[in-house]
C-alpha positions as CSV (number, residue, x, y, z in Angstrom):
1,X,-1.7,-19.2,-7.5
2,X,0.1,-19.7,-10.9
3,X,2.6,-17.6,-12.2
4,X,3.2,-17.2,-16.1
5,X,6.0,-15.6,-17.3
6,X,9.4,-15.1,-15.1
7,X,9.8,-14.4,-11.5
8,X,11.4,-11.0,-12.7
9,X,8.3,-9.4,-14.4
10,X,5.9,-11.2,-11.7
11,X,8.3,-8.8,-9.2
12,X,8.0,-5.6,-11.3
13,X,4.3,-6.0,-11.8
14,X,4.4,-5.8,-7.7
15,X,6.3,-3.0,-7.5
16,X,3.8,-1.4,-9.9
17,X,1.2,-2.6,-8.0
18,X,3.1,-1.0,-4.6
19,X,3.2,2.2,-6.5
20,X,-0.7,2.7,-7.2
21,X,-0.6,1.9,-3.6
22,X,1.3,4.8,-2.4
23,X,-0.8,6.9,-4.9
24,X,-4.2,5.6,-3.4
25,X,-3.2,6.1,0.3
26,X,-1.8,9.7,-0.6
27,X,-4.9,10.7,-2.5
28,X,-7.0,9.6,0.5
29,X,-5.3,11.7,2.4
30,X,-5.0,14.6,0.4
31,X,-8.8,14.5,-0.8
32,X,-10.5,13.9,2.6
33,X,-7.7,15.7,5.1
34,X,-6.2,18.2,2.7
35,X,-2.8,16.7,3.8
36,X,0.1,15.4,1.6
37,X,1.3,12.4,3.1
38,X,4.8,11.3,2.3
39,X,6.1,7.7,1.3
40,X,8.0,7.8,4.2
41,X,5.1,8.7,6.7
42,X,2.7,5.9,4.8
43,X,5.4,3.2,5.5
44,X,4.7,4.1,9.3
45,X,1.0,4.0,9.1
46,X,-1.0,2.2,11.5
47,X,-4.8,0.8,11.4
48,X,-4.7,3.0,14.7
49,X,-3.3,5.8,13.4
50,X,-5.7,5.8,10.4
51,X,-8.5,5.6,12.4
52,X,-7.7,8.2,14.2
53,X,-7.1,10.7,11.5
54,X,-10.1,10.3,9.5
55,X,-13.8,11.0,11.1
56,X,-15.4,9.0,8.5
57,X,-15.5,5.1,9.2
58,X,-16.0,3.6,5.7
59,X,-12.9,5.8,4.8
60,X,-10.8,5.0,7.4
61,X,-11.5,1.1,6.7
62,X,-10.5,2.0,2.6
63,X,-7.3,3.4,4.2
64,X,-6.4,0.9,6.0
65,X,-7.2,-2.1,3.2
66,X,-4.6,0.1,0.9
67,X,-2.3,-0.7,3.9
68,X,-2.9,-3.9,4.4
69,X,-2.8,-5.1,0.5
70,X,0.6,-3.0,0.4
71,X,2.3,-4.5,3.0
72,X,1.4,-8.0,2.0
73,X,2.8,-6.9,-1.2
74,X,6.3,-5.5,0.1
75,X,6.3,-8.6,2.0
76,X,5.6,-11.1,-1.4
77,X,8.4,-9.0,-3.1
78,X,10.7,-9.4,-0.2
79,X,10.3,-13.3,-1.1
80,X,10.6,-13.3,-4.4
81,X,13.8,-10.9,-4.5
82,X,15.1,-13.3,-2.5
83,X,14.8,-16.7,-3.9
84,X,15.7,-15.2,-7.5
């Protein structure tokens, strides 16, 4: 993958992208469980978990591709704080 521009907006256009992440998952949550889910509870998720808390397969499987994109992305930002 090519990346224009510096490594600093590459990083904040993650972090953005981290963001809408966190949004998704909570609004998930809220609109099929009527429950608030905290930042802090999302960073603990599970595919497990998920599955277990929504009845619905197709969106327990959106869940837990939210989850999976956003901790590939915490992990790429990891990298890239770190080498800059």
């Amino acid at each position: 993958m090519v990346i224009s521009g510096n490594k600093r907006a590459w990083g904040f256009k993650k972090k953005v992208w981290l963001s809408r992440l966190f949004l998704s998952i909570q609004g998930l949550y809220m609109r099929h469980l009527s429950y608030k889910m905290s930042n802090n509870k999302i960073k603990q998720l599970t595919p497990e978990a998920i599955e277990k808390h929504f009845p619905l397969a197709n969106t327990a499987q959106a869940t837990i591709c939210n989850l999976v994109v956003m901790n590939c992305l915490k992990e790429q930002i990891k990298t890239l704080e770190k080498s800059h």
